[in-house]
C-alpha beads as a LAMMPS data file, in Angstrom:
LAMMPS data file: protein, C-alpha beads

357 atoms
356 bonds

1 atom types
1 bond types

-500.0 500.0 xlo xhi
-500.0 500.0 ylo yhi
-500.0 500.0 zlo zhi

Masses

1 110.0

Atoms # bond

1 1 1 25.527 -118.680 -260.162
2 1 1 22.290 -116.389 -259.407
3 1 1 22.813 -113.469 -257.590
4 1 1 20.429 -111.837 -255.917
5 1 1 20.095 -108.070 -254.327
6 1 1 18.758 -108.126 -250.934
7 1 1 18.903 -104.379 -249.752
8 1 1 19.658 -100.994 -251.644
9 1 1 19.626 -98.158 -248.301
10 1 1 19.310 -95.930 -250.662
11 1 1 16.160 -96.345 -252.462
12 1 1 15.424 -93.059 -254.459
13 1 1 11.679 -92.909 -252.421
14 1 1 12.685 -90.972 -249.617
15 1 1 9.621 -92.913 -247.932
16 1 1 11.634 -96.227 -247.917
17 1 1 15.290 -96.190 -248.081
18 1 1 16.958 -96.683 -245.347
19 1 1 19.603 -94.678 -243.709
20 1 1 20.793 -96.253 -241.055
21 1 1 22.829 -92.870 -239.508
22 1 1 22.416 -93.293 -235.728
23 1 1 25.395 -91.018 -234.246
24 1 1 24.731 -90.029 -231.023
25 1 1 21.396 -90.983 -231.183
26 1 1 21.269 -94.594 -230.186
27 1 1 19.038 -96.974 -228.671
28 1 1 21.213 -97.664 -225.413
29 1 1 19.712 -99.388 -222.488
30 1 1 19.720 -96.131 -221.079
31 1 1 16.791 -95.049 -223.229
32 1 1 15.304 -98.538 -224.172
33 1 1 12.075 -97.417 -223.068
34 1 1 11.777 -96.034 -226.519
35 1 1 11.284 -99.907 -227.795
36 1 1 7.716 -98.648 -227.654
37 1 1 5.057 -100.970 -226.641
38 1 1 4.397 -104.128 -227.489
39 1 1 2.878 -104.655 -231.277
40 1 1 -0.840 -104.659 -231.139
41 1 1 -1.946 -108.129 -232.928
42 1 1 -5.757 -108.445 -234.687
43 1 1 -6.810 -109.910 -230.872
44 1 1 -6.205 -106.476 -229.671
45 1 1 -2.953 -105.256 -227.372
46 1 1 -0.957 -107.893 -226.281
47 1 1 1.784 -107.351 -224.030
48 1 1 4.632 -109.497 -223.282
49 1 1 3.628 -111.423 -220.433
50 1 1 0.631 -112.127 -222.217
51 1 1 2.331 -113.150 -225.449
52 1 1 3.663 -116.315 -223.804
53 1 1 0.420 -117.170 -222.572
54 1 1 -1.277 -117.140 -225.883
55 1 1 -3.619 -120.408 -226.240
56 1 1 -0.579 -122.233 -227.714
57 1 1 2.062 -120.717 -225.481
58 1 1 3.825 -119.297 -228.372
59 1 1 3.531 -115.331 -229.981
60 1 1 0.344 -114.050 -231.982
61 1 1 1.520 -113.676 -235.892
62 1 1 1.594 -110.254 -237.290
63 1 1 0.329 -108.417 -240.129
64 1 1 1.171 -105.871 -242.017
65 1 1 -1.779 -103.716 -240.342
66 1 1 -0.258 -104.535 -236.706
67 1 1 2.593 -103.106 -238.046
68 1 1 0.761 -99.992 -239.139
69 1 1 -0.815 -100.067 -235.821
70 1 1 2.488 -100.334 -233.610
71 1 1 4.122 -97.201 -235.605
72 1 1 1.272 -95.060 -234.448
73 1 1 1.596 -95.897 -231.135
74 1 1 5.520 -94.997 -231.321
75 1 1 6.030 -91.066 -229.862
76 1 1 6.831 -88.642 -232.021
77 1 1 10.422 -88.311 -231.455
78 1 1 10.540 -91.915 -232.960
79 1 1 7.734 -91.293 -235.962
80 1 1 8.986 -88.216 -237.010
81 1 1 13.229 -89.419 -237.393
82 1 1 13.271 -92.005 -239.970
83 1 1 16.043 -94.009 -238.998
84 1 1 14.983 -94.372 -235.205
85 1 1 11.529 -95.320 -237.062
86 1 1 12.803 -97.922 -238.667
87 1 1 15.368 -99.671 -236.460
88 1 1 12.909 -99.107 -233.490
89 1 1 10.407 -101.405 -235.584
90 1 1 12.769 -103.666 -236.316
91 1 1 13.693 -103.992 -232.278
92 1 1 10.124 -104.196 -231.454
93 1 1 9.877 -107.188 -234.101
94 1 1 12.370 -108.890 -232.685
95 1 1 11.144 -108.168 -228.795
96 1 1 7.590 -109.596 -229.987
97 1 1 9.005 -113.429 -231.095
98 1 1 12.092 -113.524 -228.477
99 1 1 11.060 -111.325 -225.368
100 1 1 11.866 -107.666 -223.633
101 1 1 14.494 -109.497 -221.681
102 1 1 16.297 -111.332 -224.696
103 1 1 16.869 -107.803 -227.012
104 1 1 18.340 -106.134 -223.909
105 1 1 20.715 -108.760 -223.563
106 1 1 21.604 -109.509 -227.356
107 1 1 20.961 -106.180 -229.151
108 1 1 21.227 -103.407 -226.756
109 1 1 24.277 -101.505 -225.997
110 1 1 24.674 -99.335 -222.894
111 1 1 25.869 -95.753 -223.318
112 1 1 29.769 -96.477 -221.995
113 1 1 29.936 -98.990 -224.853
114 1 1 30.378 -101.369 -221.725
115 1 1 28.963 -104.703 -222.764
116 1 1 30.481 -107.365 -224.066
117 1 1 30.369 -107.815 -227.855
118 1 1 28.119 -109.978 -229.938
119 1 1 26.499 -111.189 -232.671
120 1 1 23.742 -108.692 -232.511
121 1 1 25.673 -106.643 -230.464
122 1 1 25.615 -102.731 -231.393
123 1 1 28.726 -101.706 -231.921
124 1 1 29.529 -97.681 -232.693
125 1 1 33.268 -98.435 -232.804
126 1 1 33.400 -97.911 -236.320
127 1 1 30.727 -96.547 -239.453
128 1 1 31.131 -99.762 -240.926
129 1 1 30.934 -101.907 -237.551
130 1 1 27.864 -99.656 -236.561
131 1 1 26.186 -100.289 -240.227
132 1 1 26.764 -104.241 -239.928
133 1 1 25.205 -104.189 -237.142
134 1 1 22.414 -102.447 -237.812
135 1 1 21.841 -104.128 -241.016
136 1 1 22.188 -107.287 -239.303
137 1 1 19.317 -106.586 -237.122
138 1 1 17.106 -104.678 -239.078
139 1 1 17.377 -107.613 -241.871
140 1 1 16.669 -110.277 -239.572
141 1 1 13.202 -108.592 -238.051
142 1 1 12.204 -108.696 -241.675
143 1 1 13.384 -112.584 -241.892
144 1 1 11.553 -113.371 -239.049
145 1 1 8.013 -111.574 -240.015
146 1 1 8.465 -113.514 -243.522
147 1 1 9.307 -116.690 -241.965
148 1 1 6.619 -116.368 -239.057
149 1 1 4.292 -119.035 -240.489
150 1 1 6.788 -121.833 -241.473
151 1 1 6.121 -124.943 -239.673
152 1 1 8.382 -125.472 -237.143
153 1 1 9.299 -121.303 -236.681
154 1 1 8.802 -121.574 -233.385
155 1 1 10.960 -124.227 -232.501
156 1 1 14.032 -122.009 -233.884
157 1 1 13.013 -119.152 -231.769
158 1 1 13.408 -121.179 -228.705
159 1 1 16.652 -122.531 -229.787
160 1 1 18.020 -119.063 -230.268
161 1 1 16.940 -118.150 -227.117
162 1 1 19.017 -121.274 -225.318
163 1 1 22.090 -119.679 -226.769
164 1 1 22.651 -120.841 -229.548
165 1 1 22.324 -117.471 -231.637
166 1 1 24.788 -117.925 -235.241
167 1 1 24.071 -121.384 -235.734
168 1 1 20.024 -120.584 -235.407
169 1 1 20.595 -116.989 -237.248
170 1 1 22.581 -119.267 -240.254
171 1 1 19.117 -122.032 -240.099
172 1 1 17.329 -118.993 -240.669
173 1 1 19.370 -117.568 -243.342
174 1 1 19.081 -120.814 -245.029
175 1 1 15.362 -121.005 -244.834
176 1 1 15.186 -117.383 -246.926
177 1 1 16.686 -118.795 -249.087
178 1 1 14.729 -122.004 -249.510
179 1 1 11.571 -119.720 -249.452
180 1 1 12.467 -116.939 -252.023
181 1 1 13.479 -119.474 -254.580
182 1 1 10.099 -121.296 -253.810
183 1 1 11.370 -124.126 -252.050
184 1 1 8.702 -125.784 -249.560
185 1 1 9.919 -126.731 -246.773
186 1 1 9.497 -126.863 -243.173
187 1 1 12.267 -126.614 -240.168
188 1 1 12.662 -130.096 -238.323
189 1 1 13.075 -130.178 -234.430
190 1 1 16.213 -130.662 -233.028
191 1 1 15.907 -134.638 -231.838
192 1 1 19.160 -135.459 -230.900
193 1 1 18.857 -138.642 -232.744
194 1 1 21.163 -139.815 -235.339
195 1 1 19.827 -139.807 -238.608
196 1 1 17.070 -137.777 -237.530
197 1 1 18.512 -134.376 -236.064
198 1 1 18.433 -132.782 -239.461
199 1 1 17.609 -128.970 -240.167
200 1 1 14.689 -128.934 -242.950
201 1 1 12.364 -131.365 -244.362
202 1 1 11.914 -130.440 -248.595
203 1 1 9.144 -131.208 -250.747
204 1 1 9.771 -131.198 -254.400
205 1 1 6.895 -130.196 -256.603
206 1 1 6.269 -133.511 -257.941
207 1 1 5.779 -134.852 -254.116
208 1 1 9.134 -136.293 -253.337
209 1 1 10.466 -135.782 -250.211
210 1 1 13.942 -134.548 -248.818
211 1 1 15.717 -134.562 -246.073
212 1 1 18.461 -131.590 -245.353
213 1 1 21.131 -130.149 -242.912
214 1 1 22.688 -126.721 -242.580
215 1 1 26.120 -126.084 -241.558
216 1 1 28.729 -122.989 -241.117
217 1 1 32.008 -123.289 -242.110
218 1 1 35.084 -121.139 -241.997
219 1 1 37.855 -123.411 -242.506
220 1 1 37.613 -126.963 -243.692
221 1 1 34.914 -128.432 -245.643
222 1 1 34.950 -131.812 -246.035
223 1 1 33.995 -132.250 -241.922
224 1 1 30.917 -130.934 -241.921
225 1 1 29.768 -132.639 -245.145
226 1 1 30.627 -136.003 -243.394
227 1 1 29.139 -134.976 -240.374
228 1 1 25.786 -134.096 -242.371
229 1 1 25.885 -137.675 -243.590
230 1 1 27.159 -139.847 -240.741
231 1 1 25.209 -138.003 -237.858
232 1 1 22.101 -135.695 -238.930
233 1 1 20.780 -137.389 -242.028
234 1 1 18.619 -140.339 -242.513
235 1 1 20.359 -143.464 -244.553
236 1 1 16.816 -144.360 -246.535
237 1 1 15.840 -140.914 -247.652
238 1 1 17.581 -138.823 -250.083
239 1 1 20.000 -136.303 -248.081
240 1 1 20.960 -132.689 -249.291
241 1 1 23.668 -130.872 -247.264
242 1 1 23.586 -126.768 -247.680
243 1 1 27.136 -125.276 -246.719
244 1 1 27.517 -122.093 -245.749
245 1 1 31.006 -120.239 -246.737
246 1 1 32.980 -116.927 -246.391
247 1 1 32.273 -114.842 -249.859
248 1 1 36.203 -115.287 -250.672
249 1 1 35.703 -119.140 -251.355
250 1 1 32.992 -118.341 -254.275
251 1 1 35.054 -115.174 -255.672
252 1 1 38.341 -116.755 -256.262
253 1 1 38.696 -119.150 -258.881
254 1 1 41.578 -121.254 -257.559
255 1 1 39.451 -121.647 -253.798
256 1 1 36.275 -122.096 -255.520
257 1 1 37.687 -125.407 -257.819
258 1 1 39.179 -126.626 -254.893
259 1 1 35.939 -126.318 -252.987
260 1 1 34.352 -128.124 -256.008
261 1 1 36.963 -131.234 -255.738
262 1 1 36.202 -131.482 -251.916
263 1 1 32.846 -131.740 -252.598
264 1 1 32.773 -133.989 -256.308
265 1 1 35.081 -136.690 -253.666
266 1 1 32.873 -136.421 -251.303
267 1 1 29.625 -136.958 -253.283
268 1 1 31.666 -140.215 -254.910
269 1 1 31.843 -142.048 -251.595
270 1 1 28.472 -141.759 -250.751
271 1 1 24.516 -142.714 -252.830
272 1 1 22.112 -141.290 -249.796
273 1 1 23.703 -137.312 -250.239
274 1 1 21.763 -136.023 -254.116
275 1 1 23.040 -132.990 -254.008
276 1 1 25.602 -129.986 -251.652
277 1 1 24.537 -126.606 -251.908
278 1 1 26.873 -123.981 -251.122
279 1 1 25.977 -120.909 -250.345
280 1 1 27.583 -116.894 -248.855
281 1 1 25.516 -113.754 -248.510
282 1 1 27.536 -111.238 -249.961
283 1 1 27.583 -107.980 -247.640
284 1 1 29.246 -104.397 -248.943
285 1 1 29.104 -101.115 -247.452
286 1 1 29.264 -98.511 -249.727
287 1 1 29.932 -95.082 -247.385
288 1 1 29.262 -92.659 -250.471
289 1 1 25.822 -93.940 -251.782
290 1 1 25.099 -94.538 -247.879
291 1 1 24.481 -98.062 -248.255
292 1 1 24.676 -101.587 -247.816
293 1 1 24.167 -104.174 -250.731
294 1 1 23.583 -108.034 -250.083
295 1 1 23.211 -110.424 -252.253
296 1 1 23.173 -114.356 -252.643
297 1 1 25.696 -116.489 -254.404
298 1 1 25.459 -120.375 -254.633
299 1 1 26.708 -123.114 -256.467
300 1 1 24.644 -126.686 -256.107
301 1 1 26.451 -129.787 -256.957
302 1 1 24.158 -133.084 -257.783
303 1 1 25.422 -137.135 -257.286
304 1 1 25.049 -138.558 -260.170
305 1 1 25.603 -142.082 -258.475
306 1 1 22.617 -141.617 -255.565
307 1 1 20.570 -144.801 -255.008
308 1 1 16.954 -142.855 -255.314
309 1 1 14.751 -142.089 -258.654
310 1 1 17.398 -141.580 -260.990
311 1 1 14.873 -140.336 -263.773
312 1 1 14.466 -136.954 -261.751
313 1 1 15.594 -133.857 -261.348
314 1 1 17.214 -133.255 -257.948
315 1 1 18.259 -129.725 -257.871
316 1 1 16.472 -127.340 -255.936
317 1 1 17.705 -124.015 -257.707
318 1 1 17.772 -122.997 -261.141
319 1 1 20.071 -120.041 -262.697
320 1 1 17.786 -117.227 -264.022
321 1 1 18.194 -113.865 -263.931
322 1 1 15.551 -111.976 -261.719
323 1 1 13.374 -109.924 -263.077
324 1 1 13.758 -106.449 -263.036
325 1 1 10.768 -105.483 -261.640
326 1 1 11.213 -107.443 -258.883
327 1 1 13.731 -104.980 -257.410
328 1 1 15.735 -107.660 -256.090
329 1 1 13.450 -109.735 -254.356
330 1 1 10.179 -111.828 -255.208
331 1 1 7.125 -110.008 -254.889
332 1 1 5.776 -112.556 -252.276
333 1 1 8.434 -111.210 -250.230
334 1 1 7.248 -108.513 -247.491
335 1 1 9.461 -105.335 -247.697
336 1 1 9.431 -104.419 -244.172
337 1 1 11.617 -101.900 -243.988
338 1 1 13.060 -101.329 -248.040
339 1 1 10.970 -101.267 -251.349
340 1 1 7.048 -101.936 -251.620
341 1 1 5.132 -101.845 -247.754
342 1 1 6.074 -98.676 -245.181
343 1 1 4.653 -97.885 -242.906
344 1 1 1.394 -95.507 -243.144
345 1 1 1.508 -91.957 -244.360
346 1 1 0.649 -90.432 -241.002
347 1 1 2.733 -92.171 -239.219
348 1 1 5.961 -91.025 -241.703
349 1 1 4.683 -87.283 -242.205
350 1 1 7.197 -85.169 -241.453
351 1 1 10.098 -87.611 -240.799
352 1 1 13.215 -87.125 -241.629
353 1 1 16.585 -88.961 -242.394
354 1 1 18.755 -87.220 -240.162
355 1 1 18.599 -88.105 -236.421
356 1 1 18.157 -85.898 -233.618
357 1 1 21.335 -83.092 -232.968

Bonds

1 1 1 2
2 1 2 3
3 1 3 4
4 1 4 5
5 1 5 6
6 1 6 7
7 1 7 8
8 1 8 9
9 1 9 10
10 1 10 11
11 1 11 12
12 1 12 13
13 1 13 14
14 1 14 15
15 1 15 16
16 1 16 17
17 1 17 18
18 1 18 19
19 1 19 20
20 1 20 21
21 1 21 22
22 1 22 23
23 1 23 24
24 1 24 25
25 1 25 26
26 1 26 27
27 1 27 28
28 1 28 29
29 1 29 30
30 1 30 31
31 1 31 32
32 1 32 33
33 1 33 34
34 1 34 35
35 1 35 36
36 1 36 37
37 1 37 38
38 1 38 39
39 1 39 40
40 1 40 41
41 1 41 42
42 1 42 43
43 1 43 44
44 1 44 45
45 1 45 46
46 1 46 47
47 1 47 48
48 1 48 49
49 1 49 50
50 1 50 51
51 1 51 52
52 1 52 53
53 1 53 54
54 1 54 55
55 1 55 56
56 1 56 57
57 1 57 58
58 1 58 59
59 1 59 60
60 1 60 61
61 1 61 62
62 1 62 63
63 1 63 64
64 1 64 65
65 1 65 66
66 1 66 67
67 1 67 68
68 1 68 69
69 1 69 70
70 1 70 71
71 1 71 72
72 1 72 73
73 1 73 74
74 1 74 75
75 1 75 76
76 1 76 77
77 1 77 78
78 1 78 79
79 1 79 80
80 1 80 81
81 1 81 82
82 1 82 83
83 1 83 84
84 1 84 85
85 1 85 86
86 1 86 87
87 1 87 88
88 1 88 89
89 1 89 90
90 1 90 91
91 1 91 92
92 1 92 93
93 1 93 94
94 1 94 95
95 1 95 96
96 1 96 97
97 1 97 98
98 1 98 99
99 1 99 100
100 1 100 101
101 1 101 102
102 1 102 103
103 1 103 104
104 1 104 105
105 1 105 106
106 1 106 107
107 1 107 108
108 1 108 109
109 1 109 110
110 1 110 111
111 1 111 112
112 1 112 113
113 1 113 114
114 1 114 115
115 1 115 116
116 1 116 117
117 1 117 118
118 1 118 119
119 1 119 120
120 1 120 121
121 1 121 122
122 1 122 123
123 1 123 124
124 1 124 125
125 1 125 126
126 1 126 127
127 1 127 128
128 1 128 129
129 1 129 130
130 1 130 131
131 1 131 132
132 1 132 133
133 1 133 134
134 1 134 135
135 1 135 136
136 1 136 137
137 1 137 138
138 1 138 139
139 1 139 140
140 1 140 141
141 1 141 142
142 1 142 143
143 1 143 144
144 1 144 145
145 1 145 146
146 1 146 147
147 1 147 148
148 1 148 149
149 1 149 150
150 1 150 151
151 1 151 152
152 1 152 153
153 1 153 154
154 1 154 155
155 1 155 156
156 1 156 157
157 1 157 158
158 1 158 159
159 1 159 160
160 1 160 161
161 1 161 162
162 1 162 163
163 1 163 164
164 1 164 165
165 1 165 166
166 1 166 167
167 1 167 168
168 1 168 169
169 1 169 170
170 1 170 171
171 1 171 172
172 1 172 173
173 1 173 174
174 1 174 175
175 1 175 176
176 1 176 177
177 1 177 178
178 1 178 179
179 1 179 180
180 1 180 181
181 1 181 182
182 1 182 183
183 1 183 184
184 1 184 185
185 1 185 186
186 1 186 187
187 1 187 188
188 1 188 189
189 1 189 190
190 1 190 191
191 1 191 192
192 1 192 193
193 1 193 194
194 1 194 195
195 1 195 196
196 1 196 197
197 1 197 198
198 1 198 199
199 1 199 200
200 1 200 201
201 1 201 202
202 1 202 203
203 1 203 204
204 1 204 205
205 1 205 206
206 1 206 207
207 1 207 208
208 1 208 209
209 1 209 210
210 1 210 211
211 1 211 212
212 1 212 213
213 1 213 214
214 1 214 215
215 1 215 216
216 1 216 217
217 1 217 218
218 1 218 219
219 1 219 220
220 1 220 221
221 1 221 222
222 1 222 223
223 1 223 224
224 1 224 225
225 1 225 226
226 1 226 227
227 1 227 228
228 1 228 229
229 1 229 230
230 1 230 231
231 1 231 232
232 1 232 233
233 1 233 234
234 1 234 235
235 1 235 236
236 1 236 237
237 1 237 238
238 1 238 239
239 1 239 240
240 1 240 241
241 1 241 242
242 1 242 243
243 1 243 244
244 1 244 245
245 1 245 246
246 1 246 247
247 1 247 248
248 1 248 249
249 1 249 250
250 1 250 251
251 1 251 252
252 1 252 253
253 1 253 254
254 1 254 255
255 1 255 256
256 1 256 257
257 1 257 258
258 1 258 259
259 1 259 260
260 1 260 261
261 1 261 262
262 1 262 263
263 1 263 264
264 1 264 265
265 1 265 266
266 1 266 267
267 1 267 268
268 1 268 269
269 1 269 270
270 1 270 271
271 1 271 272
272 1 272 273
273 1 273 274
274 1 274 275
275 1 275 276
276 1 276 277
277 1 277 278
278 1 278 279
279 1 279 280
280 1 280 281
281 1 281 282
282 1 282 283
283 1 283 284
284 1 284 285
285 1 285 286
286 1 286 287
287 1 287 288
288 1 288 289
289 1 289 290
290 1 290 291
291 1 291 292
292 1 292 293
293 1 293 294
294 1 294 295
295 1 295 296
296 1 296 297
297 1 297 298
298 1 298 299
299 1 299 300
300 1 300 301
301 1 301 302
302 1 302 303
303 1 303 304
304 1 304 305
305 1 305 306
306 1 306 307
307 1 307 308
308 1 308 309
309 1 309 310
310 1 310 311
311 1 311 312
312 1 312 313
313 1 313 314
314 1 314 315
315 1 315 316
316 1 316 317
317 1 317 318
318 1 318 319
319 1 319 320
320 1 320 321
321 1 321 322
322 1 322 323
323 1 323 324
324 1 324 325
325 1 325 326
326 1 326 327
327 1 327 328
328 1 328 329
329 1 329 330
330 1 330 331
331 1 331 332
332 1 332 333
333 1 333 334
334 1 334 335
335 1 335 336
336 1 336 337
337 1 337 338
338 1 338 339
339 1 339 340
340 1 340 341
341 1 341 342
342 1 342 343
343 1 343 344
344 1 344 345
345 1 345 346
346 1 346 347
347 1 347 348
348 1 348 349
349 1 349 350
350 1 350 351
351 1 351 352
352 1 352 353
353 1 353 354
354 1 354 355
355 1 355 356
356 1 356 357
């Protein structure tokens, strides 16, 4: 089972941890001008309306140096308090791909705490509420300037925009996953056809293709697994079905060889399904080291009885123990907002980690 450290807060470089202490200073709508404006891209300042009228209707990738070049152009009320630095960037991220009009409806909460709740929803009712949140958003902005130039990224944008925001956000999470372990693949769009309304197409090293489906579950498991089959993947090309799960089903032995006999049954009655991959993101707050910790668990499960090459390897993953150097993540991995790239020196002199009193 490889586990893998997403986030420490509280990275000893004062530079680049991140503190995510908003009290009373929060980004309400009240004071959403401070989203700052748009991120200037390497074809000069781009603003929203603009954006979506790029040559192929879609956003301008960013760099690292439009980054650089967006936290200038934040006031200094933003550049010089860390935390409002850092989740500002992250809002400003997410405003670039999804729109002005989508973060104020998702991700913005109004000073009476008066809007409904949701998945990106700021909520101050708690420390630990608040934190989820924030780390929530803040870690997606850096999934989606990873992710940026996967085939197929903009197709997920638009399907989180239509509504359909923790199935998408889950799509997402699988595809970090796929692309820190080196995986190459590309995100399918949605056809609506059966056998062909799959989540990700995989190439293996050696060439071979793959065809695979994401799916959420809370309760039952063997549903979705026969849904993968019967609906969303192809009969003639090999199949691989990733399962989310709550953390509890991994952690506990007597849930976890359960899970394993739902899914050893399951792989017995069919020979187009090589392997199920299932997968939880482990999230814990720690309120003394002024953190939050994620980290990866999985356990992949091949069919021995598939009808394709049986004289290869099918697994995708491999168990190894990640280098400490790494810090956590793979060095092809952008640090956004943690370990390795901050933003420039100027634009970071002087902050601080506590907000504004």
């Amino acid at each position: 089972m490889f586990l893998l450290e997403k986030f420490r807060f509280s990275a000893p470089d004062p530079r680049s941890d991140l503190l995510l202490r908003w009290g009373t200073d929060r980004l309400t709508a009240a004071d959403s001008s401070s989203l700052g404006p748009p991120i200037s891209t390497s074809c000069g300042d781009v603003s929203p309306r603009k954006l979506q009228q790029a040559t192929d209707g879609r956003p301008k990738r960013i760099s690292i140096a439009d980054l650089d070049e967006t936290v200038r152009s934040y006031p200094s009320e933003v550049r010089t308090d860390k935390s409002r630095l850092i989740f500002t960037l992250a809002v400003t991220i997410i405003s670039h791909f999804f729109g002005r009009q989508w973060v104020e409806n998702n991700i913005i909460q109004d000073e009476a705490h008066s809007r409904p709740g949701g998945f990106f929803r700021m909520d101050f009712s708690s420390d630990y509420e608040r934190e989820k949140k924030t780390f929530r958003v803040v870690d997606f902005a850096e999934t989606l300037f990873n992710l940026q130039h996967i085939r197929g990224f903009d197709d997920r944008v638009d399907q989180m925009r239509s509504g359909q925001v923790e199935a998408t956000y889950a799509e997402f999470d699988f595809a970090r996953f796929l692309y820190i372990h080196d995986v190459d693949f590309r995100f399918v769009i949605p056809s609506g056809v059966k056998g062909k309304d799959y989540d990700f197409g995989i190439t293996y090293a050696d060439g071979r293709d793959a065809c695979a489906d994401a799916k959420c579950r809370l309760d039952m498991l063997r549903h979705p697994l026969d849904a993968a089959r019967s609906k969303n993947l192809p009969a003639d090309q090999p199949g691989i079905v990733f399962i989310k799960v709550p953390q509890v089903w991994l952690d506990e032995v007597s849930v976890r060889r359960r899970m394993d006999e739902v899914v050893n049954d399951f792989l017995r009655g069919t020979q187009r399904i090589v392997s199920v991959v299932v997968y939880a993101t482990v999230l814990v707050h720690l309120p003394k080291q002024e953190m939050m910790w994620m980290r990866h668990q999985f356990r992949e499960i091949t069919n021995p009885n598939h009808r394709f090459d049986q004289s290869k390897n099918w697994a995708l993953f491999r168990d190894y123990k990640v280098p400490e150097e790494w810090k956590g993540m793979p060095p092809k991995w952008v640090r956004v907002f943690s370990r390795g790239w901050r933003p420039v020196d100027d634009a970071l002199e002087g902050a601080t980690d506590d907000g504004a009193s």
